[in-house]
Structure formats: structure tokens, C-alpha cells
Steps between C-alpha positions, in 0.01 A plus 500: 500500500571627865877616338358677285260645702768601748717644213218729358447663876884493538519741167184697609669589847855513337344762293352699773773555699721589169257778493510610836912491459505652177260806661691490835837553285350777285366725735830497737773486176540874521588528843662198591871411321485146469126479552412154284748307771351677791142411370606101438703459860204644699258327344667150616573624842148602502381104390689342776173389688318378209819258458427383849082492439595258186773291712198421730253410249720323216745317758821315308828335619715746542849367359811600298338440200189736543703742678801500208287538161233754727800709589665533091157531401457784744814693383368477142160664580643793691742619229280409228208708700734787519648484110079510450453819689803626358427428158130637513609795652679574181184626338506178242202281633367397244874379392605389804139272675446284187883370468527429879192337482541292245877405568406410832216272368803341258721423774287251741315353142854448343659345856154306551581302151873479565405341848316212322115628500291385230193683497243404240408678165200713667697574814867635241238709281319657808881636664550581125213725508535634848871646406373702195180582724816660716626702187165623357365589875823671596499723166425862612459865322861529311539872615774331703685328180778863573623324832562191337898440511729201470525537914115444549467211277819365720292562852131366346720201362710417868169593666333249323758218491516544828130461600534159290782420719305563847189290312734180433724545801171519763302181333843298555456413895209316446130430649620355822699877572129645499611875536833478680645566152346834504554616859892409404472713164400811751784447765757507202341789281450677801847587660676522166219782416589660858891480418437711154209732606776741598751465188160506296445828640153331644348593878235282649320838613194506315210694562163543432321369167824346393542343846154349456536391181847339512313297788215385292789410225671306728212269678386469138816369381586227764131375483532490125840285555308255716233430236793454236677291749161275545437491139847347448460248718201436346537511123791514257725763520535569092113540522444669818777737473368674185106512656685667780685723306171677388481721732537797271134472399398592865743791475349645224144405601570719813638791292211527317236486801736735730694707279219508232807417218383397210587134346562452120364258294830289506416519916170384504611149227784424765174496767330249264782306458597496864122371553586234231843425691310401829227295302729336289729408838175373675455284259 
């Protein structure tokens, strides 16, 4: 119950701080070249203490184990953060959310079963019903369906895959590396971010509303990794990884209460189902 528990918040605060990046890289896209990496390295320089706050209260042993699978696990989120951005920016959201989300809940579920979990018939249907929660929630207004090209399925795809990845790699160190795994997933996204903000065309000058919000992304996102990371411990990854992987639902939620969008019908059966995910994995 407490995995579960810890996977729901992880996916509400995972989908927070997707919103905050998502508005951070659309209001600064048209006058920064490059703007979706700028918006992804700051935002981890800018969680840096919160890894240190999380250190203090969850502490681990720190070995070469929790350090190796944080750091791969690390590289994966960055570039699959920054294929996100990139593919989003493209004008094809409601193409590009729904198959990131739901490859990335594939990934961890698939690896969970390969890795020798056996969850139980209630616990399979409830990830079953969380990933096409994923796809209904993440289904927008079509007026995008023009953007759509064989390149942005490719970046929603990688994006995806590579959010599984950096779900499977970070539950490997296990419980004894409390959140050293994570802290080592930062030190190695971190400088290879720095070494291609310039190629990327990226600057870590931001200012302003974008400054603020790539902040608020950022603190979001490594608290939202410390939940997954505590949930994992806790619970099995094939089940956990898809509760986690919700967090489109509080993306959209926030849409509609701050940018007064309006959610189809398709929308609001992926929040039902989503509830039935949760209830279903609580069982």
C-alpha cells in the first residue's frame, strides 16, 4: 500500500513540474535557439540542494553499485527530458505526451517481468489499466495532427524508451542505497548537459517568469524522483513503475484549472481509469 501510495504522489509531482517545464520552454522558445536544453540543464543545477535535503533524510550506503545504475539512469533522464521538450515543441502534443507516456510505462513493466516479478492478477490488471489511463489522459484537441511527422513519432518514441530506461536503471541499486542512486543520476546528467548546452545552442541565462518556472520544474522533478525511488524500494517495479508513470493526469488536471483548456470526453475516462489504476494497485 505505502508503494503505491508513494507512486501516485510521485506521478502527481512528476506531473507538476512537466507543466512548469513544458510552460517554462514555451514562453522562452522564440527567443532562445536551443531553448528545451537550456530549460532541462537549469532546472537540475537549480535541484542540487534538494539532492542534498533528501541525502539527509533518506540516508543509504553509498557504493559502486548505487553510484553506477544512479549515474546510467541519470544520463537517460536528461536526454529523454530534452527529446520531450523537443518533441512538444513541435506543435504535436497530443501526438507526442500519450506515446512517451505510455512507452515509458512499457519499459520498467516489461523489465519488471523479465527481472523475475510476479505480481498477482489484481496487481497485472491495475498497471494494465494505468498505461491506457496514460493514452486516453494524454489525448488532446487534434488541431496539432499537421505537425505530426515520422521525426516526432521518433523523439516521443526515444523520449519514452528512455524514461523506461531511467525507471528500471534507478530501482536497480536497491533499498539499502536509500537516495545515493539519485544524487549519482544528477552528478552524471549534470556535466554531460553543461558539455552540450553550448553545441545545443542552449545558455543557462534565464530570466524572469521562465527563470522562475524552470526552478519550480526542477525542485519538482528531483522530489518526484525521490518518491519513485522510495516506491521502488518499496513495491514491485512492474507495478509501481506504471502508477508512477501517471503523471499525465496531473498535467492535464493543471491545464484545465490554469490554462482553462478544455478536456474531451476521451480525457476525462483516462481520469476514471487512472482512479481505477490506483484502487485496483491498493488492493
Amino acid at each position: 500500500m505505502i508503494a503505491i501510495l508513494l507512486a501516485g504522489t510521485s506521478a502527481l509531482v512528476w506531473g507538476t513540474a512537466d507543466f512548469c517545464g513544458g510552460k517554462a520552454v514555451q514562453q522562452g522558445a522564440a527567443s532562445v535557439r536551443g531553448h528545451s536544453f537550456s530549460v532541462t540543464v537549469v532546472s537540475q543545477l537549480c535541484a542540487i540542494p534538494m539532492i542534498a535535503v533528501f541525502l539527509l533524510l533518506v540516508p543509504g550506503r553509498l557504493g559502486v553499485s548505487a553510484l553506477g545504475w544512479g549515474a546510467a539512469a541519470g544520463v537517460a533522464g536528461l536526454f529523454g527530458i530534452v527529446l520531450l521538450y523537443q518533441g512538444l515543441a513541435s506543435g504535436a502534443m497530443a501526438v507526442v505526451a500519450p506515446i512517451t507516456a505510455v512507452t515509458s510505462a512499457l519499459v520498467p513493466l516489461a523489465g519488471g517481468l523479465v527481472l523475475g516479478e510476479r505480481p498477482g492478477a489484481v496487481s497485472l490488471a491495475a498497471a494494465g489499466c494505468a498505461v491506457v489511463a496514460i493514452a486516453l489522459v494524454s489525448l488532446g484537441p487534434s488541431n496539432g495532427v499537421s505537425a505530426v511527422t515520422p521525426r516526432v513519432i521518433g523523439l516521443a518514441l526515444s523520449s519514452g524508451a528512455l524514461f523506461g530506461i531511467f525507471f528500471l536503471l534507478l530501482a536497480q541499486a536497491g533499498p539499502d542505497a536509500g537516495m545515493w542512486p539519485l544524487a549519482s543520476a544528477r552528478l552524471a546528467s549534470i556535466p554531460v548537459g553543461l558539455a552540450l548546452l553550448r553545441p545545443m545552442g542552449g545558455t543557462l541565462v534565464l530570466r524572469g517568469r521562465v527563470l522562475a518556472l524552470t526552478v519550480l520544474a526542477g525542485c519538482l522533478d528531483i522530489a518526484a524522483n525521490g518518491f519513485y525511488l522510495l516506491a521502488a524500494n518499496a513495491g514491485q517495479l512492474s507495478i509501481v513503475a506504471p502508477i508512477a508513470s501517471l503523471y499525465p493526469a496531473s498535467t492535464v488536471l493543471l491545464a484545465l484549472a490554469v490554462n482553462k483548456e478544455r478536456l474531451r470526453a476521451i480525457q476525462f475516462a483516462g481520469l476514471g481509469l487512472s482512479a481505477t489504476a490506483l484502487i485496483l494497485a491498493a488492493v
